[in-house]
Backbone as JSON Lines, residues from 0, in Angstrom:
{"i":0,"aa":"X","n":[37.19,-9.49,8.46],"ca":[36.53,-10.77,8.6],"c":[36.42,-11.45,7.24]}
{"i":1,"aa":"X","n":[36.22,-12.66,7.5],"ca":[36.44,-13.17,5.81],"c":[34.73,-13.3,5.19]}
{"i":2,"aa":"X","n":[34.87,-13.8,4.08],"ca":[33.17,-13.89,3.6],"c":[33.55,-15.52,3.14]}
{"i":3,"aa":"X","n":[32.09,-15.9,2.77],"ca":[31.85,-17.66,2.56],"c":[32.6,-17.99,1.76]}
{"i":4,"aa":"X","n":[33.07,-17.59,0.76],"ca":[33.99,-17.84,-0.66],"c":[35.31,-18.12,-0.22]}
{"i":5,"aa":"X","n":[35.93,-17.0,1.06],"ca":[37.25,-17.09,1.65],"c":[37.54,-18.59,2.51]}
{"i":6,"aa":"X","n":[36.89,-19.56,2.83],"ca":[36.93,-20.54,4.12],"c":[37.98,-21.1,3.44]}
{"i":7,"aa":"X","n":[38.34,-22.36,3.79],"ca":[39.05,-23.22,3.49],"c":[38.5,-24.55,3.66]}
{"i":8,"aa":"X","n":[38.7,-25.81,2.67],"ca":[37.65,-26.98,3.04],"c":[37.66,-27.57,4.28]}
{"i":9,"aa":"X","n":[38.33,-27.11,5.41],"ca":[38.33,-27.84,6.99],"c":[36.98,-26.94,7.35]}
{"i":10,"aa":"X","n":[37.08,-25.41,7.3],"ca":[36.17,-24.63,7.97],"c":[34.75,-25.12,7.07]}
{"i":11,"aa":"X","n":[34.54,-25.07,5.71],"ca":[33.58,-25.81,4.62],"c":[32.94,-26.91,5.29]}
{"i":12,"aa":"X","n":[33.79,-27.39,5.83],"ca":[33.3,-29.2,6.01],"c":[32.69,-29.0,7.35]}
{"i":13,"aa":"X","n":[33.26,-28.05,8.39],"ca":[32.51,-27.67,9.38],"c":[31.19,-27.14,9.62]}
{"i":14,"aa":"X","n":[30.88,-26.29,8.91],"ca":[29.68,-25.83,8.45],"c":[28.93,-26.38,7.47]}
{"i":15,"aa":"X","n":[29.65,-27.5,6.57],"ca":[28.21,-28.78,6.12],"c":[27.64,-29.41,6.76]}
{"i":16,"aa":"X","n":[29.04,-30.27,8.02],"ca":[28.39,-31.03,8.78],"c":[27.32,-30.17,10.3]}
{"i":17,"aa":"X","n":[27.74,-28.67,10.65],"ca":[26.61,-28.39,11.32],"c":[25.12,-28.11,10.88]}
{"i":18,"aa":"X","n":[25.41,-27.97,9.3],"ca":[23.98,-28.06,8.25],"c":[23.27,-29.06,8.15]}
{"i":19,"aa":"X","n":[23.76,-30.32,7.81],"ca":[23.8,-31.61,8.18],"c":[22.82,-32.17,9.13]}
{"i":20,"aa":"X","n":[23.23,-31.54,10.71],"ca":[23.21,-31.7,11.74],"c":[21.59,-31.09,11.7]}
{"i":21,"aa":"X","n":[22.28,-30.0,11.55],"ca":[20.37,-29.05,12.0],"c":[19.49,-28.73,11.09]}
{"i":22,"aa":"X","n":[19.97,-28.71,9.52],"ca":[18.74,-28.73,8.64],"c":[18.62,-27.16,8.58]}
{"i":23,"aa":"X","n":[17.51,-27.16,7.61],"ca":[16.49,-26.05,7.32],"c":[17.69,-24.79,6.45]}
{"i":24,"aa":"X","n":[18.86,-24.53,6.37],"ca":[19.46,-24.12,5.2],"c":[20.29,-24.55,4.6]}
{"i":25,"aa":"X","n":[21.05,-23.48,3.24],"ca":[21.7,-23.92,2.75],"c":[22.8,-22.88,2.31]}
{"i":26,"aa":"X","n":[24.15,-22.94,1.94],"ca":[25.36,-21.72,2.21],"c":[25.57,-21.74,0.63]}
{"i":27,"aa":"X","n":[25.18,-20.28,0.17],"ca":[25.6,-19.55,-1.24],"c":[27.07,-19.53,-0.84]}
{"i":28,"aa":"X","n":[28.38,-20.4,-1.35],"ca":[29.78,-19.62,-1.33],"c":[29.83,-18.57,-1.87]}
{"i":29,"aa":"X","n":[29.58,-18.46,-3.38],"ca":[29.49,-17.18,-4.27],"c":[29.55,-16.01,-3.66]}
{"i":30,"aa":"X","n":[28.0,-15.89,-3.71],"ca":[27.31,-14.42,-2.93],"c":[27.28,-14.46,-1.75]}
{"i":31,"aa":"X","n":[27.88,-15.01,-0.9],"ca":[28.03,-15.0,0.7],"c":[26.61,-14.74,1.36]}
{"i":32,"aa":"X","n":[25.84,-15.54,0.89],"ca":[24.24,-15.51,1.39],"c":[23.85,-16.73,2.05]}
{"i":33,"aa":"X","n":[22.93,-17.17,3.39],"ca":[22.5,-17.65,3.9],"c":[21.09,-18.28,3.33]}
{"i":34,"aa":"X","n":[20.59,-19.02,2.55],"ca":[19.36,-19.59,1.62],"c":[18.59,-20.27,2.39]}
{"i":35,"aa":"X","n":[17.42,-19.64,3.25],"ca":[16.28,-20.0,3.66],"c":[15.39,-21.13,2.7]}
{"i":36,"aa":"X","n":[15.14,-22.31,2.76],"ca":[14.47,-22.81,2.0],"c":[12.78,-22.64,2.47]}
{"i":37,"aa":"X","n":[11.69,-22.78,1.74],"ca":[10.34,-23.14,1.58],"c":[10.03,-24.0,2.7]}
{"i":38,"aa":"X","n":[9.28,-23.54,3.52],"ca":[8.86,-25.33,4.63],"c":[9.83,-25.53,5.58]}
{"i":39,"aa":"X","n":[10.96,-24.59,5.89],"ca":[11.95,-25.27,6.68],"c":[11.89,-24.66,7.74]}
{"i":40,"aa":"X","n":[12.09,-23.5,8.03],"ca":[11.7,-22.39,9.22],"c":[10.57,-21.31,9.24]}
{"i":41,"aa":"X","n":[10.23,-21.1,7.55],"ca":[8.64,-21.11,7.71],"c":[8.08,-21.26,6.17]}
{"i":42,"aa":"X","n":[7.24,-20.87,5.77],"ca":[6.6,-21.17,4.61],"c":[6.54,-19.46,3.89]}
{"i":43,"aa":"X","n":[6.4,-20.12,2.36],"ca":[6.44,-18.73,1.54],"c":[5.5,-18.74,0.9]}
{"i":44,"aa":"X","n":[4.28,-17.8,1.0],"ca":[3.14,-17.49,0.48],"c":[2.8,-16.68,-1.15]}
{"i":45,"aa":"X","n":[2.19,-17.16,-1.46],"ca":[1.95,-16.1,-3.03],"c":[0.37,-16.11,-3.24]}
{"i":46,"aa":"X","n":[-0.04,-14.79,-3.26],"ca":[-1.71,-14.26,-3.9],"c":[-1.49,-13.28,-5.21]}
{"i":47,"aa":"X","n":[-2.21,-13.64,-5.76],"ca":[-2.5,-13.3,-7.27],"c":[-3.54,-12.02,-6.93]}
{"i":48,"aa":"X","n":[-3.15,-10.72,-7.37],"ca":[-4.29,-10.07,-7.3],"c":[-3.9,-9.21,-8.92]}
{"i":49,"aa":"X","n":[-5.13,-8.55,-9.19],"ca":[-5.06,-7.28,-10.37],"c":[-4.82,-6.09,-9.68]}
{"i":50,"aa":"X","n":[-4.07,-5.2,-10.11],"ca":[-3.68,-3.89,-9.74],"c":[-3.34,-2.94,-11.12]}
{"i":51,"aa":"X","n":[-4.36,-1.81,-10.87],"ca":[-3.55,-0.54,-11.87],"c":[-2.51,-0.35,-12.2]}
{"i":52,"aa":"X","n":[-2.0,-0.41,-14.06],"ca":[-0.73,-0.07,-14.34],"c":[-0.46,1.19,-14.21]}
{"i":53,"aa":"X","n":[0.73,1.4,-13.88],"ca":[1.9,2.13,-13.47],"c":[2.08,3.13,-15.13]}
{"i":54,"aa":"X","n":[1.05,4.39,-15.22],"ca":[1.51,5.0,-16.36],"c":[2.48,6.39,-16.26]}
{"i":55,"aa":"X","n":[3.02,6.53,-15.48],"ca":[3.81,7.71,-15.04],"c":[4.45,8.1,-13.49]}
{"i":56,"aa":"X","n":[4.71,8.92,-13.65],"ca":[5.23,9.65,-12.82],"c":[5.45,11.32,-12.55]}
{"i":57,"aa":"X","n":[5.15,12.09,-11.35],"ca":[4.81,13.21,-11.62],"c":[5.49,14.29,-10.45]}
{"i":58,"aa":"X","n":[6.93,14.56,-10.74],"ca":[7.68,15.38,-10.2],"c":[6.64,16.42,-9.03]}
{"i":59,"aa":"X","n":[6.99,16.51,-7.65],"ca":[6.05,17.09,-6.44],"c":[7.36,18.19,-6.29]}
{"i":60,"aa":"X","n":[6.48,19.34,-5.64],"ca":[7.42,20.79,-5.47],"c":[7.89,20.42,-4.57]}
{"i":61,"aa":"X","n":[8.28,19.36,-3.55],"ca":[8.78,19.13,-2.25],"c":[9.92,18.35,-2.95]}
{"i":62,"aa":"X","n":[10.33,17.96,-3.81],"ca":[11.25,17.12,-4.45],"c":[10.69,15.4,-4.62]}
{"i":63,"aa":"X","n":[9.52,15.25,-3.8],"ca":[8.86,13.57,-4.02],"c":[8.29,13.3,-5.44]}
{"i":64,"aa":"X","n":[8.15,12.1,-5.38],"ca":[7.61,11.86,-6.62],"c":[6.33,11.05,-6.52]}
{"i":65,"aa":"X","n":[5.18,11.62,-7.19],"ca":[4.1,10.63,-7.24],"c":[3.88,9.97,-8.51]}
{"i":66,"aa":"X","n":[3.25,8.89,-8.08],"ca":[2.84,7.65,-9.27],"c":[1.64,7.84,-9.32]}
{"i":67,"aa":"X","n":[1.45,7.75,-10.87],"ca":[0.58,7.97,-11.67],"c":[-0.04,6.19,-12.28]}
{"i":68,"aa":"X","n":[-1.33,6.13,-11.74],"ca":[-1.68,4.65,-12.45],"c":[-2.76,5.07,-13.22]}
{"i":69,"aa":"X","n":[-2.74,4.28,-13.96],"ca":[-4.03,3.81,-14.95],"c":[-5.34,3.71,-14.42]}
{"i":70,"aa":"X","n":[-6.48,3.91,-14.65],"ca":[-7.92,3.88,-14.52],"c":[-8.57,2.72,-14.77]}
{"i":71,"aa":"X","n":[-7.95,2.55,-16.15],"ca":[-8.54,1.59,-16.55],"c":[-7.82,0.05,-16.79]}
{"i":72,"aa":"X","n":[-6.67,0.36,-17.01],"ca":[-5.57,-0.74,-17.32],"c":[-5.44,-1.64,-16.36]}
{"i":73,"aa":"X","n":[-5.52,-2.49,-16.07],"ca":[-5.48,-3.9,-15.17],"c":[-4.38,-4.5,-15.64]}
{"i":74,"aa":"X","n":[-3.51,-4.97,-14.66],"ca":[-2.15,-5.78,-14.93],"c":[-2.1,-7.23,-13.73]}
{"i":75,"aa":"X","n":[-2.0,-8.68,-14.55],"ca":[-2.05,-9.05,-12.96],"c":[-0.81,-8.78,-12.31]}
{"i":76,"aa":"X","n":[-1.05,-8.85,-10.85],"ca":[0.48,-9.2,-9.94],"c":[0.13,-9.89,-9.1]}
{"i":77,"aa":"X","n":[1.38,-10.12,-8.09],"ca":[1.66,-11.0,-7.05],"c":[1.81,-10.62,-6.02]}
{"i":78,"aa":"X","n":[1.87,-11.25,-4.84],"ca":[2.2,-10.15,-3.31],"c":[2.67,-11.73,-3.07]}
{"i":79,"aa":"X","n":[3.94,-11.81,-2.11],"ca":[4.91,-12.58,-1.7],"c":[4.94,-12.46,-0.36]}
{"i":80,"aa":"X","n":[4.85,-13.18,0.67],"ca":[5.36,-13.26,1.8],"c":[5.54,-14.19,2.64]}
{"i":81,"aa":"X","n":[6.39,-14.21,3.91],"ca":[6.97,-15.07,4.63],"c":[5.92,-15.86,5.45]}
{"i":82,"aa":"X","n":[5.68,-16.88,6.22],"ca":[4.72,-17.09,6.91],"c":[5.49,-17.91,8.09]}
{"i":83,"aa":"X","n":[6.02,-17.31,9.23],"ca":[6.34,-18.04,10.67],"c":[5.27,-18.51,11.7]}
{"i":84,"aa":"X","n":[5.69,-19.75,11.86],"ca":[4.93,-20.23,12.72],"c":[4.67,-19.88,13.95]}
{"i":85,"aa":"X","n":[3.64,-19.56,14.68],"ca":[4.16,-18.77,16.06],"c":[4.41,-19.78,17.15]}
{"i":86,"aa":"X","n":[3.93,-20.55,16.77],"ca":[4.36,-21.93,18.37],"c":[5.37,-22.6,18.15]}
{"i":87,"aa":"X","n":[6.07,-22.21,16.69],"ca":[7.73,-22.65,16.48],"c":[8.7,-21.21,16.48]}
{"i":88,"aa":"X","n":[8.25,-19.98,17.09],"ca":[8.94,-18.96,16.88],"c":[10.62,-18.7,17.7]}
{"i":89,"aa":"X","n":[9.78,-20.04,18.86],"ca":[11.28,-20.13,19.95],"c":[12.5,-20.86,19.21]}
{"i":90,"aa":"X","n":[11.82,-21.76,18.77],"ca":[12.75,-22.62,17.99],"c":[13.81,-22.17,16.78]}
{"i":91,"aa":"X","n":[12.93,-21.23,16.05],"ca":[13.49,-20.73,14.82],"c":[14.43,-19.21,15.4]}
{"i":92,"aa":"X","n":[14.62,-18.99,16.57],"ca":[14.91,-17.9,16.6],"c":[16.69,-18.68,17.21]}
{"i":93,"aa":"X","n":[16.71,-19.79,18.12],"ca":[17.22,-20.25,18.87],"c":[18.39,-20.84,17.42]}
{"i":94,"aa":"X","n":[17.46,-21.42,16.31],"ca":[18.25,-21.68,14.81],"c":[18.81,-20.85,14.71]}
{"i":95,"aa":"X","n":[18.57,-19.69,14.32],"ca":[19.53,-18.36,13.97],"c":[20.21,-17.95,14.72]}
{"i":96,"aa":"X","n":[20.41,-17.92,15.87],"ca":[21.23,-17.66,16.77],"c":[22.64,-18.68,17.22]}
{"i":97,"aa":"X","n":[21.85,-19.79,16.85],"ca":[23.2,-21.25,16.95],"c":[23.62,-20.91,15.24]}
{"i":98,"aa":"X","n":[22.8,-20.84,14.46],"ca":[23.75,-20.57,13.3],"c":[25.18,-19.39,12.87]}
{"i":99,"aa":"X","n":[24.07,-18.28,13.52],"ca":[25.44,-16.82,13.74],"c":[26.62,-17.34,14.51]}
{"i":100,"aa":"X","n":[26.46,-17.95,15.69],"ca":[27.82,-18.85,16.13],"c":[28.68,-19.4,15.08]}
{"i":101,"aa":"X","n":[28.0,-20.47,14.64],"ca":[28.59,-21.17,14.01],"c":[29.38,-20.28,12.72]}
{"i":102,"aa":"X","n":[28.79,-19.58,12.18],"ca":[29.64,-18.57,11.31],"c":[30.69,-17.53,12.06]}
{"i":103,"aa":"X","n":[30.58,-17.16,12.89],"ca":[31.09,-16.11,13.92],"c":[32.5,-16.82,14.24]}
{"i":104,"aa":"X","n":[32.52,-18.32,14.68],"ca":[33.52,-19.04,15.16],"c":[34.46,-19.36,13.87]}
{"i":105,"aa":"X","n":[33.64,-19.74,12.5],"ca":[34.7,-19.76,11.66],"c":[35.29,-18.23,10.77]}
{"i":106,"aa":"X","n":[35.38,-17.29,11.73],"ca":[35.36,-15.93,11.11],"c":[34.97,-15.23,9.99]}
{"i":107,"aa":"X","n":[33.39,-15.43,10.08],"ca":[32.35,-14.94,9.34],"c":[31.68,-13.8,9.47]}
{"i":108,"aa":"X","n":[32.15,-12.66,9.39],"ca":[30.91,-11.81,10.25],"c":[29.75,-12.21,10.1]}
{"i":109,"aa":"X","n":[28.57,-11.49,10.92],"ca":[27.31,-11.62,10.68],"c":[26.84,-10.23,10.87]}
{"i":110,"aa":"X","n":[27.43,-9.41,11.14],"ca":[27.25,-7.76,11.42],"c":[27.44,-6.86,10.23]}
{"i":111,"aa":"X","n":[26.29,-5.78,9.86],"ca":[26.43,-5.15,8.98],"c":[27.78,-4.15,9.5]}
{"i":112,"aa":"X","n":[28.86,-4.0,7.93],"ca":[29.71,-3.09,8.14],"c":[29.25,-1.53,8.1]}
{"i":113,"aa":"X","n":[30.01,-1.22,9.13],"ca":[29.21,0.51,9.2],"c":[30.51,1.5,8.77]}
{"i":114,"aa":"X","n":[30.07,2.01,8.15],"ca":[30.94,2.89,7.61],"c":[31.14,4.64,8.23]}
């Protein structure tokens, strides 16, 4: 199957103008990635919290590894996440599904390769 970089500008122009058409992404050629924007099919959240730094690590007889934080050390961070609307969930699902077409028809996979 080919990837986004492989099309040719007829199949390109096909998939601008169904972008065009329906909105809400945008096509990485490069990295053959699909770019969800902010606000379009749902919103992207960010909270600021403090959390214990990360001073080690400490080899477990089972082969796991535990993390070792700080007591006292405070670092800020971030927590990131998606936010879908649930009374637009039909809609956005019905998007992704007319979109996999639309890639599928210009011989795109959309299926992870299994090896």
């Amino acid at each position: 199957m080919k990837k986004l970089k492989d099309l040719t500008k007829k199949e390109r122009s096909i998939l601008e103008a169904w972008i065009t058409r329906n909105g809400a992404c945008k096509l990485d050629y490069k990295n053959n990635d699909v770019l969800l924007g902010d606000g379009g099919l749902f919103s992207i959240e960010k909270e600021n919290y403090k959390a214990h730094k990360i001073t080690g690590y400490k080899k477990q007889p089972d082969g796991s590894v535990q993390v070792i934080f700080s007591k006292k050390r405070i670092v800020p961070s971030e927590h990131y996440w998606a936010q879908l609307w649930v009374r637009e969930l039909d809609e956005t699902i019905n998007y992704l599904i007319r979109l996999k077409k639309i890639l599928n028809k210009q011989g795109i996979s959309t299926t992870p390769n299994k090896k």
